[in-house]
C-alpha positions as CSV (number, residue, x, y, z in Angstrom):
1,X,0.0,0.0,0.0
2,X,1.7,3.4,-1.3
3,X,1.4,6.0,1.4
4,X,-0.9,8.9,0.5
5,X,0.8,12.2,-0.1
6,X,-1.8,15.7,1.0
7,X,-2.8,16.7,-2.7
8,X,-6.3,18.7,-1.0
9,X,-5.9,22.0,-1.9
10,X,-9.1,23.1,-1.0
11,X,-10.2,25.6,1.7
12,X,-11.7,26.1,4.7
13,X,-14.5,27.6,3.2
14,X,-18.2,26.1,3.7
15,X,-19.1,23.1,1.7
16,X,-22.3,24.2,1.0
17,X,-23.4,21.3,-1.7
18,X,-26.0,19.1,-0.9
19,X,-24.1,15.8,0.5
20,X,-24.3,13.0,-2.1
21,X,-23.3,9.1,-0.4
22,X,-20.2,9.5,-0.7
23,X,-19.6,12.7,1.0
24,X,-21.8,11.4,3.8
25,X,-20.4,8.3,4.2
26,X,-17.0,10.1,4.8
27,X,-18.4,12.4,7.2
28,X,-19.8,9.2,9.1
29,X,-16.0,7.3,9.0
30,X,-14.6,9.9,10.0
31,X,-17.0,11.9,13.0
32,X,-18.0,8.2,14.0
33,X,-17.3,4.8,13.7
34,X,-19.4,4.9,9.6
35,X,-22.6,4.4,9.7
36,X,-25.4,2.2,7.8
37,X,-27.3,2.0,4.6
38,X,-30.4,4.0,6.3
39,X,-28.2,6.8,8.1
40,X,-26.1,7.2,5.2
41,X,-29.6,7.8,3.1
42,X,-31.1,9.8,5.6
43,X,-28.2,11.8,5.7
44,X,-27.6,12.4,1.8
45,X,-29.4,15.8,0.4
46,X,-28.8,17.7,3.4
47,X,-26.1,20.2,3.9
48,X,-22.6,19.5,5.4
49,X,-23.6,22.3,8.0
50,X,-27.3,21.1,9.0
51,X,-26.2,18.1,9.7
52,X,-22.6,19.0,11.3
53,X,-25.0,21.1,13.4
54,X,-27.1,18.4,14.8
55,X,-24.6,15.9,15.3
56,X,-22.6,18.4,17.2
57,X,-25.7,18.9,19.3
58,X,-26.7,15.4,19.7
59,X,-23.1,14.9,21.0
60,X,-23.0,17.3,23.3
61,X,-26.6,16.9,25.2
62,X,-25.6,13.5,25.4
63,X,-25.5,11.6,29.0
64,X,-22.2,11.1,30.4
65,X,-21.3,6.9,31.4
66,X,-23.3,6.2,34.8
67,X,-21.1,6.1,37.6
68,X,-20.2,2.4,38.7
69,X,-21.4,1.0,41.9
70,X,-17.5,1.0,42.3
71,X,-16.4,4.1,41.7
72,X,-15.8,5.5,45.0
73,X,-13.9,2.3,46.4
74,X,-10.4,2.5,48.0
75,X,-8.5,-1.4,48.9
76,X,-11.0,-1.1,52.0
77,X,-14.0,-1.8,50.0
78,X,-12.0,-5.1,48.7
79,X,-12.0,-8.6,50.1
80,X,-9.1,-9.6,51.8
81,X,-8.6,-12.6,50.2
82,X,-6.3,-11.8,47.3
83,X,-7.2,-13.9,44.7
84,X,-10.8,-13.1,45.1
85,X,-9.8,-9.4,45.6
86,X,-8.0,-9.7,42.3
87,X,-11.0,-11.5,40.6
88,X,-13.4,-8.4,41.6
89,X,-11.1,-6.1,40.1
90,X,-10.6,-8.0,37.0
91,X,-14.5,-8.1,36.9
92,X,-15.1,-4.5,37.2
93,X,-12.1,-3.6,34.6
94,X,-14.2,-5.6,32.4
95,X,-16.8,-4.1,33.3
96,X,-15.5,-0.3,32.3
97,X,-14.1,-2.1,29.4
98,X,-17.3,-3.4,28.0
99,X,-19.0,-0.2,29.3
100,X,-16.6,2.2,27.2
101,X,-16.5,0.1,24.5
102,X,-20.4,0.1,23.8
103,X,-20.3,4.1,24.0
104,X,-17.3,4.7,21.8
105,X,-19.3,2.5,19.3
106,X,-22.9,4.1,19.4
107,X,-22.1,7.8,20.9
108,X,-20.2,9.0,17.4
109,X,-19.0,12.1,17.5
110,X,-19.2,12.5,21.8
111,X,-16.8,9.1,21.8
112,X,-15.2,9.2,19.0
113,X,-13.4,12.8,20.5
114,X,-12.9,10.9,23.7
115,X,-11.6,8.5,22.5
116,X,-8.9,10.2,20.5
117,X,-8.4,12.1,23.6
118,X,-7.7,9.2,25.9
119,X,-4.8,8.9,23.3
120,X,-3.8,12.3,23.6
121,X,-3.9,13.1,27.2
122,X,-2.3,9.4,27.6
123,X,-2.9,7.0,31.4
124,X,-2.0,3.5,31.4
125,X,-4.4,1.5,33.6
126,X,-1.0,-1.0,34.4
127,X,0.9,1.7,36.2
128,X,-1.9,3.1,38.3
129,X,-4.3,0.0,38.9
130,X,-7.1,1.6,40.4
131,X,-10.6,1.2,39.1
132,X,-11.4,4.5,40.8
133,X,-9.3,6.3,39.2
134,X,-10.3,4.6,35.7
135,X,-13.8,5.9,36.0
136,X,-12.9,9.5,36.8
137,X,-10.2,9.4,34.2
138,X,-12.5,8.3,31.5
139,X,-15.6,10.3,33.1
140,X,-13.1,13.5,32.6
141,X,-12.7,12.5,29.2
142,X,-16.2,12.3,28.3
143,X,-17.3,15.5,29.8
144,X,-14.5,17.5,28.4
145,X,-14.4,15.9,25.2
146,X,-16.5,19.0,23.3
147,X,-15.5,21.1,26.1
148,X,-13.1,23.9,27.0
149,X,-9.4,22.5,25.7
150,X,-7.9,24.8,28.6
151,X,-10.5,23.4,31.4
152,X,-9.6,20.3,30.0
153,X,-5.8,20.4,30.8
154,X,-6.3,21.5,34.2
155,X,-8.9,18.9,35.1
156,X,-7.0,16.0,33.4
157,X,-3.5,16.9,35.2
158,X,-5.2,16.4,38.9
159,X,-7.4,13.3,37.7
160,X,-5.5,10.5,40.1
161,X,-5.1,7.9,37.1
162,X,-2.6,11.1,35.9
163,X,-0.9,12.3,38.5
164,X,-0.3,8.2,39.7
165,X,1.0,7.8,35.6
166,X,3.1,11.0,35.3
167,X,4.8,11.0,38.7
168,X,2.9,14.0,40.0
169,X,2.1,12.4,43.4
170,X,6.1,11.7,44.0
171,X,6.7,15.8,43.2
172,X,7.7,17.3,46.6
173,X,9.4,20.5,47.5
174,X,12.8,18.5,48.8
175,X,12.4,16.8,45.4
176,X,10.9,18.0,42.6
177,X,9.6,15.4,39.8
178,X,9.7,16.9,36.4
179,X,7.8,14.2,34.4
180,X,4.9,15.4,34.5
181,X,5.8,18.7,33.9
182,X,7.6,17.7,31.2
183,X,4.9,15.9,29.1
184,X,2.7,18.6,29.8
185,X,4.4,20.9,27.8
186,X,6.1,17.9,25.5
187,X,3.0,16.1,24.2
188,X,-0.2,17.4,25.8
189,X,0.2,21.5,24.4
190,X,3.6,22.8,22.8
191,X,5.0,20.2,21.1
192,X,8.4,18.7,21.6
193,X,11.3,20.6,23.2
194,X,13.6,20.2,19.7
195,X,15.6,23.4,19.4
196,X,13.3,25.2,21.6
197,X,10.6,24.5,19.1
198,X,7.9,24.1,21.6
199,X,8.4,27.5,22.5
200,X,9.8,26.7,26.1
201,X,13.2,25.4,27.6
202,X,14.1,22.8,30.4
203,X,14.5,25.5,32.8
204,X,10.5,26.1,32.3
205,X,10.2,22.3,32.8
206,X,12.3,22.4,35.9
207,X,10.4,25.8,37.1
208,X,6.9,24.1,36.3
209,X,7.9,21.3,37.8
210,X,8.0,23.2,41.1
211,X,5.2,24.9,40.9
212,X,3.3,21.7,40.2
213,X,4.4,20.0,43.7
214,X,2.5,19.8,46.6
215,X,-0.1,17.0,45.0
216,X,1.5,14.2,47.1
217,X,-0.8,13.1,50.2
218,X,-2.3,9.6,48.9
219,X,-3.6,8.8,52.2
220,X,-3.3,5.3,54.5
221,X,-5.8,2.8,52.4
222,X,-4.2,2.3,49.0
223,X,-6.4,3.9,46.1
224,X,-7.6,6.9,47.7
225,X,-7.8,10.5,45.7
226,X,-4.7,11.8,46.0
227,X,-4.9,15.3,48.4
228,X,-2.8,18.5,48.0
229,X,-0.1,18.7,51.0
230,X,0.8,22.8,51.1
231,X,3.9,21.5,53.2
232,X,5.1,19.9,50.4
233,X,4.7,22.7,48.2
234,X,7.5,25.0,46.9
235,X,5.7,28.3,47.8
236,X,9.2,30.2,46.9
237,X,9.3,32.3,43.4
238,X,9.7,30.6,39.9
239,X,10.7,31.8,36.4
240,X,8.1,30.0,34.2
241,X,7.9,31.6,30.4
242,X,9.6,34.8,31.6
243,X,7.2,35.4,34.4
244,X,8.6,34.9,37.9
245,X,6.4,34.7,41.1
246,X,5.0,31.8,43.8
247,X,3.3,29.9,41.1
248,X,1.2,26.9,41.9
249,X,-0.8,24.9,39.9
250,X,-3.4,27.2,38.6
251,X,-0.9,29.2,37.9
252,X,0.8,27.2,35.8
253,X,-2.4,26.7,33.5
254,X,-2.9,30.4,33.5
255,X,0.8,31.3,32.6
256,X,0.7,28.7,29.7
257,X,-2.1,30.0,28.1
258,X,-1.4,32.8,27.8
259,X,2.1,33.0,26.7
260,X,1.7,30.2,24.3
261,X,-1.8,30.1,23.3
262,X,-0.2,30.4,19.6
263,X,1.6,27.2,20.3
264,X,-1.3,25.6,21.8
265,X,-3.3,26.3,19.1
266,X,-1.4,24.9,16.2
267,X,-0.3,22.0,18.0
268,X,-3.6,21.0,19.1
269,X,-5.1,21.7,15.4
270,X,-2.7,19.6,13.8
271,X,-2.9,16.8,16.2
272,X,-7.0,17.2,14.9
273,X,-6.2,17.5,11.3
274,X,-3.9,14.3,11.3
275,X,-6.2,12.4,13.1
276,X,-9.8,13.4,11.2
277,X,-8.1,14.8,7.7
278,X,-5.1,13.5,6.3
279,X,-1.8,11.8,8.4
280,X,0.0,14.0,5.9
281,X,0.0,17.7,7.3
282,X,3.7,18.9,6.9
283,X,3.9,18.4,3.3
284,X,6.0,21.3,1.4
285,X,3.9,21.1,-1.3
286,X,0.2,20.8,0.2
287,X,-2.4,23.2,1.8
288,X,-2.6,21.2,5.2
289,X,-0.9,24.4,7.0
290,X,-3.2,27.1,6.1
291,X,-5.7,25.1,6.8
292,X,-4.6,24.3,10.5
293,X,-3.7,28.1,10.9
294,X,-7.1,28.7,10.2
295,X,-8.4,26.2,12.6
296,X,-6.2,27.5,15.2
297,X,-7.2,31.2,14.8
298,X,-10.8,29.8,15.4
299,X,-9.6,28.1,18.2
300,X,-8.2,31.1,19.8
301,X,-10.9,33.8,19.3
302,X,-13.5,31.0,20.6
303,X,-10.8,30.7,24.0
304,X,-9.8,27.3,23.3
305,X,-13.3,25.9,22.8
306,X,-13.1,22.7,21.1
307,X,-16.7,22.8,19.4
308,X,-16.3,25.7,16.7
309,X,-13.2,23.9,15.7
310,X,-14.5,21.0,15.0
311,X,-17.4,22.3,13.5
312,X,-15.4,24.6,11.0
313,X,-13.3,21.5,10.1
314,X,-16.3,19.4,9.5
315,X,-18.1,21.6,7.3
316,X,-15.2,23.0,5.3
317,X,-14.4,22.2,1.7
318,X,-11.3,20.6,2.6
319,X,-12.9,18.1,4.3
320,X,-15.1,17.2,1.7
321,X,-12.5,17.1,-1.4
322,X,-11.9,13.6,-2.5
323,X,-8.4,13.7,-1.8
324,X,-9.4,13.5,1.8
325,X,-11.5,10.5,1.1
326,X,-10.2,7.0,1.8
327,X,-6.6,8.2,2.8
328,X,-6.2,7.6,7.0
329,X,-5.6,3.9,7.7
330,X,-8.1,2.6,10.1
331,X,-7.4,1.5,13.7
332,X,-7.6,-2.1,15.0
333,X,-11.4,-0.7,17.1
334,X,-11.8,1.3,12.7
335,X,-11.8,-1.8,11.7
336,X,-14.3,-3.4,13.7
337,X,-16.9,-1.0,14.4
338,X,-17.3,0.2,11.1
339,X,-17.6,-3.1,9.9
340,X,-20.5,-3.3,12.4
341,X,-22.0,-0.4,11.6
342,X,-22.2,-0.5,7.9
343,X,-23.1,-3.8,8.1
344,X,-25.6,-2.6,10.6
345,X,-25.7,-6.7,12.1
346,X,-27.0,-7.3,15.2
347,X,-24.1,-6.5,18.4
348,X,-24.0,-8.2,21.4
349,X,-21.6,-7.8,24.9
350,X,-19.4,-10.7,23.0
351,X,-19.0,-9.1,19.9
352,X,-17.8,-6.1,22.0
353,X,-16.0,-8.2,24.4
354,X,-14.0,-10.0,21.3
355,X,-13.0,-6.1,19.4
356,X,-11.4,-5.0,22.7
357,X,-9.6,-8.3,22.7
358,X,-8.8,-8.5,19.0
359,X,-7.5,-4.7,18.8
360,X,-5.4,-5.7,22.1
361,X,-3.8,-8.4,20.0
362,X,-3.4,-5.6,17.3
363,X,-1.6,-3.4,18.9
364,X,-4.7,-1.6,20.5
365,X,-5.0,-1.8,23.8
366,X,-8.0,-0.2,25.7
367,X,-6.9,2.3,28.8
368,X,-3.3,1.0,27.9
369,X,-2.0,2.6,25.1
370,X,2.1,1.5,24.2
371,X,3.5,4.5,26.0
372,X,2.8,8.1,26.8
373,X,3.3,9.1,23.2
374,X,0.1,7.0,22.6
375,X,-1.0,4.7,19.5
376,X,1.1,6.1,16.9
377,X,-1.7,5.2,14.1
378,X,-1.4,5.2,10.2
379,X,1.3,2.8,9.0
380,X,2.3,1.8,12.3
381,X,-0.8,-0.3,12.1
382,X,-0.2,-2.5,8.9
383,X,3.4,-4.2,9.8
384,X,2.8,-7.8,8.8
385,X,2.0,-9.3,11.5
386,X,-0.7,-7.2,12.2
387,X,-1.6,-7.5,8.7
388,X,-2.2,-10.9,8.7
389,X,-4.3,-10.4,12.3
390,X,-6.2,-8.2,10.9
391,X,-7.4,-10.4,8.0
392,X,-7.5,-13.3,10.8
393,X,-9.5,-11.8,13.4
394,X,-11.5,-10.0,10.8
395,X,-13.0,-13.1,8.8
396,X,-13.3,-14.5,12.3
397,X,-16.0,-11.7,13.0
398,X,-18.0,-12.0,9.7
399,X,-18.0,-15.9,9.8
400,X,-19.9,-16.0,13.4
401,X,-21.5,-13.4,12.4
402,X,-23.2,-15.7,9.5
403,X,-22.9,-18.9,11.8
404,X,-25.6,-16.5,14.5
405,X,-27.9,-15.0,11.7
406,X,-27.3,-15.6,8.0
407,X,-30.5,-13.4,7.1
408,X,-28.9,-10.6,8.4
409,X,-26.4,-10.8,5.3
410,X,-29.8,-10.5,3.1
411,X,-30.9,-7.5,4.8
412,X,-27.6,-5.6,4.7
413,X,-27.1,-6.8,0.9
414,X,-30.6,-5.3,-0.1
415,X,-30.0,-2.0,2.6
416,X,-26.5,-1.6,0.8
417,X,-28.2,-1.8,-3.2
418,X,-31.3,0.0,-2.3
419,X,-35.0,0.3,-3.2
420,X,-34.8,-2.0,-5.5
421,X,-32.3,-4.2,-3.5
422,X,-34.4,-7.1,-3.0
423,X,-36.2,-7.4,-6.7
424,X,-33.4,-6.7,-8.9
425,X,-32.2,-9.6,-10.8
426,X,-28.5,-8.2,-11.8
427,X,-26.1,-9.6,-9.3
428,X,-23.4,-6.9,-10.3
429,X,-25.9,-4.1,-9.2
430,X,-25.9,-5.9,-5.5
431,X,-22.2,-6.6,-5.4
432,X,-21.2,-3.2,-6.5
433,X,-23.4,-1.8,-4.2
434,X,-21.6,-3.7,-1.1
435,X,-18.4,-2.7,-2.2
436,X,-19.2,0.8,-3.0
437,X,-20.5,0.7,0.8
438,X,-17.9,-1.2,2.8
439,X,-14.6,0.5,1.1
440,X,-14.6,4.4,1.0
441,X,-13.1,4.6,-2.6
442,X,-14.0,0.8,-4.1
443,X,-11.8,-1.4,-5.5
444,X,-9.0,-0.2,-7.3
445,X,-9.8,-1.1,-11.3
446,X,-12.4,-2.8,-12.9
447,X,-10.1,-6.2,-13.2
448,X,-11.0,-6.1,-9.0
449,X,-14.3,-5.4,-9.5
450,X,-14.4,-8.2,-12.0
451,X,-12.9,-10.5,-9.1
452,X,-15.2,-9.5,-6.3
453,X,-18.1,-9.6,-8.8
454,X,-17.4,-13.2,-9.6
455,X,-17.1,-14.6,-6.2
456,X,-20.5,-13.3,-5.6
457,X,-22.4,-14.7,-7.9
458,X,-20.3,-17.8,-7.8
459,X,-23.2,-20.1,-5.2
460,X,-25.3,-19.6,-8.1
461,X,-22.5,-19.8,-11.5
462,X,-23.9,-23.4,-12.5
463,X,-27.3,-22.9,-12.2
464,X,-28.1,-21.4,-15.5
465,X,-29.9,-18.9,-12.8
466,X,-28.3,-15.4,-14.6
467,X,-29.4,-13.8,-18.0
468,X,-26.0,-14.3,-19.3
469,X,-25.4,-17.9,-18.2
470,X,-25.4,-20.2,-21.2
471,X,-27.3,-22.4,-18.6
472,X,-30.4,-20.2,-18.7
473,X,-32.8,-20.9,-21.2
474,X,-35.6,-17.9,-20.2
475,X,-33.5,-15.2,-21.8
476,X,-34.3,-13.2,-18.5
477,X,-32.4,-13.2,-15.0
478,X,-34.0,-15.6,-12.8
479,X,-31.7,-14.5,-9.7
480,X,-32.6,-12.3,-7.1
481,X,-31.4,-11.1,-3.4
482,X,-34.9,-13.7,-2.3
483,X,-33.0,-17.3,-3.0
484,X,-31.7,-19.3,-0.6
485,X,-28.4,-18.6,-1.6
486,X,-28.2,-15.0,-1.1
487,X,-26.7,-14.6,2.3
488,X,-24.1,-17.0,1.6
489,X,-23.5,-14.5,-1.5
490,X,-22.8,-11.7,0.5
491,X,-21.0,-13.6,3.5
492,X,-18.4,-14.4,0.4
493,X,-18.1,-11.2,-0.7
494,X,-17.6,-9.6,2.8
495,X,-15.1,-12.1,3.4
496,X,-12.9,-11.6,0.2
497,X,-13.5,-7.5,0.7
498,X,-11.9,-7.8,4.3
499,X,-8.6,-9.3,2.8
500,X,-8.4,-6.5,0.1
501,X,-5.8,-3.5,0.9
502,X,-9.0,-0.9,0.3
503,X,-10.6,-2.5,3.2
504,X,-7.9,-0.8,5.6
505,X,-8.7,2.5,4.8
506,X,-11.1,5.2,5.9
């Protein structure tokens, strides 16, 4: 697979066009996890901004994850047995898990940004190991997700799952930690300190550092919220960004945004264009930077809100143009939920159950991304042995899927074609149909077309049951998406699409 240089020239300017499929199915793959045949049709004919509007409405009046009956608990609250303390907490991580992993795949937009946030503000569950402090982590997540980005950072930096991660509850006066202060600036706002790049030096690491201590009392009973200890903080005068007084952690915040909000804001933009436009953003030659200047002026004037950002991104020509189309390589959980919801087949807690495990295997593991730098994404994803696991795990899916309920491959065949899905007798209609909805761009030429044509009509080839089969003596198709055979049809299809390199693309 070649990688995809930026070629999208176009501007931020309104797409104002009435959304064909295409064009809706992209906004779906890209605000979501896609979408099905009725969404999709719903969707097509209205404009890029009424229905950016509602979306971005529907995400942000919706309910945050209820609160688990465990959320609150400290070791206390645990049996002192350990291996059936240990079995409780494996049982409520799985739980969250299963709880998170349903919203990410039904909540679109509202999980789709928390989700790329958990990757961005980065915890791994294996260094702090506190349900707790997974709940308010991801509960922080969800209601800043469409939020204020500078609310955001404060809130995330005293969540406990962060300041157990980042070292923040080892940073005392006598000994300053600088790790977190350090990623703050490094990979959660300015960018990497690379020739002072990032707009800051390790003196205003080591300065931050101190002005961040103090968060240190973790009480007697192990997984407690951490407390702030003033005796442990460094109440003397720092030198953060030029500007020296007795800076604590507010302070911090405050100083940082407003010395380097034009840092901030391009940082953060780009991080947003990579992720929802193109991987490709630094490209001499392409538009990506004017566009992500003008996404960061909007983020600015609006004072870091995250909503008029995203809604000028998702309504803007350059996020329509087909150079944006079919060009970011999907994710280990892209993958699977978009297979589910284009396919729009019936999920259960298994099927979710088996996608967090799959993507672990892949490379994506939930609340335990690889490091603090996060899932890297893109190519990073198709090395081959995750190539091969994705085809693996991926036929594995569609296979029980027909083993539970082969009808449902009939009703996602005729959804896929159309009105006329269930009567038509021209197999190629149906086929090309299914592509056309499972792979953002289709198959490459006609010859793959050909291919994928063929193996669907194949159950049926030497029945004399087509027009053109030599077999057929009526001089009319006597085929249609009714026969027995049909769900097998589009079970073989689905399965040979899943192994095609247009299948790992969004």
């Amino acid at each position: 697979m070649e990688y995809f240089i930026n070629c999208n020239t176009s501007t931020l300017a309104e797409y104002t066009v009435p959304l064909d499929k295409s064009k809706a199915e992209h906004l779906y793959r890209r605000l979501g996890f896609s979408a099905s045949a009725d969404t999709i049709n719903n969707a097509v004919g209205q404009t890029a901004g009424a229905l950016v509007d509602s979306l971005i409405a529907q995400a942000t009046g919706q309910a945050h994850l209820p609160a688990p009956t465990w959320a609150n608990w400290n070791e206390s609250n645990y049996p002192d047995d350990d291996d059936q303390r240990g079995q409780l907490i494996r049982e409520q991580r799985d739980e969250w898990r299963l709880a998170y992993g349903n919203a990410i795949l039904n909540n679109n937009l509202k999980d789709r940004l928390s989700f790329f946030w958990s990757n961005h503000f980065v915890t791994e569950i294996d260094v702090y190991d506190c349900n707790a402090f997974l709940y308010e982590y991801i509960n922080c997540l969800q209601r800043n997700a469409l939020g204020n980005f500078r609310t955001f950072v404060s809130e995330i930096g005293l969540t406990n799952a962060m300041l157990y991660y980042l070292d923040g509850v080892y940073n005392n006066s006598n000994r300053p930690n600088e790790n977190y202060a350090r990623e703050l600036y490094e990979l959660f706002t300015l960018s990497e300190l690379e020739g002072q790049a990032g707009g800051y030096t390790e003196n205003d690491i080591i300065e931050t550092a101190k002005a961040l201590t103090g968060y240190v009392e973790r009480g007697e009973i192990g997984c407690s919220p951490v407390q702030f200890d003033a005796t442990n903080h460094d109440a003397g005068n720092k030198t953060i960004f030029g500007r020296t007084g007795p800076w604590g952690y507010d302070d911090v915040i405050t100083i940082l945004f407003d010395e380097r909000e034009d840092t901030i804001a391009e940082f953060i933009c780009r991080k947003l264009y990579e992720f929802f436009v193109h991987p490709d953003s630094r490209d001499e030659d392409n538009n990506a930077q004017s566009i992500i200047d003008g996404l960061a002026s909007t983020f600015k004037t609006s004072g870091f809100e995250i909503v008029p950002v995203i809604s000028q991104l998702f309504k803007s020509q350059h996020f329509y143009d087909d150079d944006a189309i079919g060009v970011i390589i999907k994710s280990p959980f892209d993958i699977y939920y978009n297979l589910f919801n284009e396919t729009n087949f019936t999920i259960t807690n298994t099927n979710i159950s088996e996608v967090i495990n799959y993507s672990s295997l892949l490379g994506q593991t939930l609340f335990d991304p690889f490091d603090v730098a996060g899932w890297q994404r893109d190519r990073s994803w198709i090395n081959t042995n995750f190539m091969i696991g994705r085809w693996i795990t991926t036929e594995d899916m569609i296979k029980r899927f027909f083993s539970d309920n082969s009808e449902q491959f009939r009703d996602f065949g005729v959804q896929a074609t159309g009105p006329n899905g269930l009567s038509t007798g021209d197999p190629e209609v149906v086929a090309r149909a299914i592509i056309d909805k499972i792979l953002p761009k289709g198959l490459l030429t006609e010859a793959d077309y050909a291919t994928a044509i063929g193996i669907f009509r194949d159950p049926y080839e030497d029945n004399g049951i087509y027009a053109d089969d030599p077999g057929n003596t009526s001089g009319g198709s006597l085929w249609n998406m009714t026969l027995d055979q049909a769900p097998n049809q589009v079970n073989l299809l689905l399965l040979h699409l899943s192994r095609q390199p247009e299948f790992q693309l969004k």
